[in-house]
C-alpha positions as CSV (number, residue, x, y, z in Angstrom):
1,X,-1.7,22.1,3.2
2,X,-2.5,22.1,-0.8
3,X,-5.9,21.3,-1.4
4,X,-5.1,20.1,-5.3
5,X,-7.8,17.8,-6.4
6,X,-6.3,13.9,-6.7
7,X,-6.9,12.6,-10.5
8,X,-6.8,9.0,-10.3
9,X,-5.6,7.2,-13.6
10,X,-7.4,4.7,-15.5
11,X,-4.7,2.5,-14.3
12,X,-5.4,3.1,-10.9
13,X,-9.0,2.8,-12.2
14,X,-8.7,-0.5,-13.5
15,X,-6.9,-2.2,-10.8
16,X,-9.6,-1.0,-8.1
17,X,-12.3,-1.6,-9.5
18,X,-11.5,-3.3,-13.3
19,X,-13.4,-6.3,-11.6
20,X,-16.7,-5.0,-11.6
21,X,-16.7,-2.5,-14.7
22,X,-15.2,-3.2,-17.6
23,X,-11.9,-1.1,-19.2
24,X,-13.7,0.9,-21.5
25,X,-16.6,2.0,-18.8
26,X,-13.8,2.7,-16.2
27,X,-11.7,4.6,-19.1
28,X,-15.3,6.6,-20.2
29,X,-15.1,7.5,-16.3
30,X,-11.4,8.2,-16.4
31,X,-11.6,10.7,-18.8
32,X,-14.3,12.6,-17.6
33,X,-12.7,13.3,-14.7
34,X,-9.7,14.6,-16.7
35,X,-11.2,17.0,-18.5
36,X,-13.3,18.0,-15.6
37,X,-9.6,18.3,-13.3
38,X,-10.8,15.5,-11.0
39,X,-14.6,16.0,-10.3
40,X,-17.5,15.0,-12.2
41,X,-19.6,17.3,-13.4
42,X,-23.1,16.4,-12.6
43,X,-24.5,16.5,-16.2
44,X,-22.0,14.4,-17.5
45,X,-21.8,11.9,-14.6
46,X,-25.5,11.2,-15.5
47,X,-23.9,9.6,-18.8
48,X,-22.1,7.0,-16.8
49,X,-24.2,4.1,-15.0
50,X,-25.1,5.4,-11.2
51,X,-23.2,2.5,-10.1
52,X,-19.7,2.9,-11.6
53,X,-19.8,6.8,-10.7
54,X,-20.2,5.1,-6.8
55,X,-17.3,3.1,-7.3
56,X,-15.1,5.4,-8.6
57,X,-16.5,8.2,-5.9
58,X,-15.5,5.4,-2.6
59,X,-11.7,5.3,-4.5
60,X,-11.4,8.9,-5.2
61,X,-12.2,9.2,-1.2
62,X,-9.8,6.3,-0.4
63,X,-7.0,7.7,-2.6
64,X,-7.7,11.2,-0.9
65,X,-7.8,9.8,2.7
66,X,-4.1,8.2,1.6
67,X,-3.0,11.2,0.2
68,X,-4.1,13.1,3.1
69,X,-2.9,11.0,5.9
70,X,0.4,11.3,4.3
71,X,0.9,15.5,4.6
72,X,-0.5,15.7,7.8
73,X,-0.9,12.7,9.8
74,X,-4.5,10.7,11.2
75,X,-4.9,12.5,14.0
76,X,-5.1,15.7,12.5
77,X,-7.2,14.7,9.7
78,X,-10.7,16.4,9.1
79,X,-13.2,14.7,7.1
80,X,-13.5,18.2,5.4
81,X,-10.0,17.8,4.1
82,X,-10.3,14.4,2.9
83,X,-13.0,15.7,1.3
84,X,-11.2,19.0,-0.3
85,X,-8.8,16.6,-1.9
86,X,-11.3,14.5,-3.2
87,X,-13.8,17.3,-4.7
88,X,-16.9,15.6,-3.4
89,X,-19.6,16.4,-1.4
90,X,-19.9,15.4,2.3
91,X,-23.4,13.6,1.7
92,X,-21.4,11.5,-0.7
93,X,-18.6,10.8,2.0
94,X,-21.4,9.3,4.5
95,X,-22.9,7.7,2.1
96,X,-19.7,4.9,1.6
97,X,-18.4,5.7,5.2
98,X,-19.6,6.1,9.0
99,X,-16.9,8.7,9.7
100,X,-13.2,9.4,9.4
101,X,-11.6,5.8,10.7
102,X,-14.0,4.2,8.6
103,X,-12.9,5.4,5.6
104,X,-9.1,5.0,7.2
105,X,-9.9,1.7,8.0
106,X,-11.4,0.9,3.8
107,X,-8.1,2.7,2.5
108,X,-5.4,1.0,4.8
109,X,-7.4,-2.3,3.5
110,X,-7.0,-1.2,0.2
111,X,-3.6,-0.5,0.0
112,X,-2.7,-3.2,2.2
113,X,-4.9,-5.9,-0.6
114,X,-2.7,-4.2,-3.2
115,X,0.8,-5.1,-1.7
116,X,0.4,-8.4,-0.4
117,X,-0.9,-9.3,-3.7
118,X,1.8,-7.7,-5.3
119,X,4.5,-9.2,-3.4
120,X,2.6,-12.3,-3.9
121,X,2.9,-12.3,-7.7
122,X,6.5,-11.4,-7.1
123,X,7.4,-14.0,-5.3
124,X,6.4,-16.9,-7.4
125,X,9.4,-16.3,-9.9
126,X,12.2,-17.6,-7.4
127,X,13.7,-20.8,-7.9
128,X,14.8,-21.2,-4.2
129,X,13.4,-19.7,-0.6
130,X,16.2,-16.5,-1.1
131,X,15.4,-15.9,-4.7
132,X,11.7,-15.9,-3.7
133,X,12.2,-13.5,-0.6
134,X,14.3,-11.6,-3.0
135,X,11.3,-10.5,-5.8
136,X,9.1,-10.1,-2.7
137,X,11.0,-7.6,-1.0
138,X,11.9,-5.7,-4.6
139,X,8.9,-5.5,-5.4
140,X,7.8,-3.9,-1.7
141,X,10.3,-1.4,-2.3
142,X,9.0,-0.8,-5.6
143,X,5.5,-0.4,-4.3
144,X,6.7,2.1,-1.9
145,X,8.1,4.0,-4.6
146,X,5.1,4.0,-7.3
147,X,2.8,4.4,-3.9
148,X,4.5,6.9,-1.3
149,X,1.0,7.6,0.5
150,X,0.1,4.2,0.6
151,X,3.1,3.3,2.1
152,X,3.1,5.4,4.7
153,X,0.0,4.9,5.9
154,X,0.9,1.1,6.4
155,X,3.7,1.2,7.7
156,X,3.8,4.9,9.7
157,X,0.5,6.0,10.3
158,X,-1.4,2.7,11.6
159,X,0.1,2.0,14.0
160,X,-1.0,5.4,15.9
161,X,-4.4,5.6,14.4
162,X,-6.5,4.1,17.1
163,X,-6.8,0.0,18.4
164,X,-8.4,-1.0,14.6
165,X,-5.5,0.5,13.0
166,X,-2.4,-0.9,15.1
167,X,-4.2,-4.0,14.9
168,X,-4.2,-3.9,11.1
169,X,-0.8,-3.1,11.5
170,X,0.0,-5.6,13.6
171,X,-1.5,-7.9,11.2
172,X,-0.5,-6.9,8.2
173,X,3.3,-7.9,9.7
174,X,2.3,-10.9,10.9
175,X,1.4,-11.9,7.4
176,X,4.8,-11.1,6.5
177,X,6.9,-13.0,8.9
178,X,4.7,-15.8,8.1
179,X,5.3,-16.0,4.5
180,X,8.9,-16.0,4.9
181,X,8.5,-18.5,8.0
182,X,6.7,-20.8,5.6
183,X,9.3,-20.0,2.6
184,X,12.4,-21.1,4.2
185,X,11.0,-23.9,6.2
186,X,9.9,-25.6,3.0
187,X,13.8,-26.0,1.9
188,X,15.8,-25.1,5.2
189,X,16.0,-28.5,7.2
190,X,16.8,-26.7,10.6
191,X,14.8,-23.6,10.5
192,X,15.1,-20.9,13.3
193,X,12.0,-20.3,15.6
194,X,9.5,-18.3,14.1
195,X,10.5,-15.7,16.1
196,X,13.4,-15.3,13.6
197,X,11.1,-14.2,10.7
198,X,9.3,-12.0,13.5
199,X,12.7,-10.0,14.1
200,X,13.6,-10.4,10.5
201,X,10.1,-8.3,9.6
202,X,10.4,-5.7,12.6
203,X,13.6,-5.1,11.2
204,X,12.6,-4.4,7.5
205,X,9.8,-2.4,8.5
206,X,12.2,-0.2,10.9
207,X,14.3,1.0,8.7
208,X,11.4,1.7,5.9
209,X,9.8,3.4,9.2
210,X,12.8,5.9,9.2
211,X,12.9,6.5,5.3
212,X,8.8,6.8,5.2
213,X,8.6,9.5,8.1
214,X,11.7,11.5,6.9
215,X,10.2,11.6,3.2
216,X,13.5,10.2,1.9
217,X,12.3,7.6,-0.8
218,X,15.0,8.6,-3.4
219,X,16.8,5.3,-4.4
220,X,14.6,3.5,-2.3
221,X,15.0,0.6,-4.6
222,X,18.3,0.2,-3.8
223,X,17.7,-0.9,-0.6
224,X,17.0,-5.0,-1.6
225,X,20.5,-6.2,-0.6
226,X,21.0,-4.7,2.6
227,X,17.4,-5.8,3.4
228,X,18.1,-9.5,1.9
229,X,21.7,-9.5,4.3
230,X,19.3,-9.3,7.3
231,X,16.8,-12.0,6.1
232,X,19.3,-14.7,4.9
233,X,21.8,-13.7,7.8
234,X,19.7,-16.0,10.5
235,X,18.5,-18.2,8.3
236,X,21.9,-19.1,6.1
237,X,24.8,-17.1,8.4
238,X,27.3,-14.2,7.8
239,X,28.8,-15.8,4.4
240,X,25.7,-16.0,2.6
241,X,24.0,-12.7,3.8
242,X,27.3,-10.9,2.8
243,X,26.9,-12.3,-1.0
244,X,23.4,-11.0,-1.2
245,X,25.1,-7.7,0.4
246,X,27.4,-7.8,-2.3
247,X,25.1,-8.5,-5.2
248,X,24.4,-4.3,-4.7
């Protein structure tokens, strides 16, 4: 495996931890890191407060543990590698984490934070309970495309990385099902068991399973209409799941 350092964005930057620091700190620490390929040197970390240089250490290790899990899976994951993608010290690991499923544990949380609230935001656009499903699943697609590690940590990885992550993983589903549950029974008069958004969910996340673990994200995008055929298709029957089929 390529040890490459990571070199988070101010972007990235922002959107972790733009609620504590403000965008010109975070950008001050951005760029330090750029010029320094990814670590800080200790001279000029000293110029940033102690406390931002924290923050921006715990997400460096989170976006490393990510990036890490994704080449060569949890169980075969060293804190020394997390740590050779990351370009910092082990003191500085132990110093935001216990050990290795800790800092799993903080970057599935992460990255799980990030998409619900990006479907979320998505999802409020729709005028009707398909429309809303709709954004929400285009914009999961396009969060598995802007964040490949992330995604397949979620989805892939947690569910074999011990009891706290299958049951994050577990969870994280379960949030899913619900929110369509609650979507279509707010309009839909005679709504299926919830059962039906269980099986709609396990289905969606099967076939992102497939794609995820064989690497093949190319076009992933393209995906939303097959995916919205199998959520309207027991809510709204064949007729209407084939014209979200053929809305490709």
């Amino acid at each position: 495996m390529g040890e490459d350092k990571l070199l988070l964005s101010r972007e990235m930057l922002v959107s972790a931890i733009g609620d504590r620091w403000s965008t010109s700190e975070v950008a001050a620490a951005a760029e330090l890191l750029a010029e320094a390929e990814g670590q800080f040197p200790p001279a000029l970390a000293r110029t940033l407060p102690s406390g931002l240089v924290k923050d921006v250490q715990r997400e460096r290790l989170l976006a490393a543990m990510l990036r890490t899990v994704s080449e060569i899976g949890y169980h075969d994951v060293r804190v020394q590698n997390v740590l050779d993608r990351a370009g910092i010290s082990r003191p500085t690991f132990y110093e935001h984490f216990a050990n290795k499923e800790d800092c799993f544990l903080a970057a599935f949380d992460a990255a799980a934070k990030r998409l619900r609230e990006s479907i979320a935001a998505a999802s409020e656009g729709g005028d009707d309970w398909r429309g809303r499903v709709r954004l929400g699943l285009e914009a999961l697609l396009r969060f598995i495309a802007a964040e490949p590690d992330a995604a397949y940590t979620l989805i892939v990885e947690s569910r074999g990385a011990g009891p706290a992550g299958a049951v994050r993983h577990d969870d994280l589903l379960d949030h899913f099902a619900r929110c369509i549950d609650d979507k279509v029974r707010d309009q839909v008069p005679e709504t299926p068991s919830n059962i039906a958004a269980d099986g709609v969910i396990g289905g969606i996340t099967s076939v992102l399973y497939i794609r995820l673990n064989k690497k093949e994200l190319d076009g992933i995008e393209s995906l939303a209409p097959s995916l919205m055929y199998f959520v309207v298709l027991p809510y709204a029957g064949h007729e209407a799941a084939t014209k979200e089929l053929q809305a490709s």
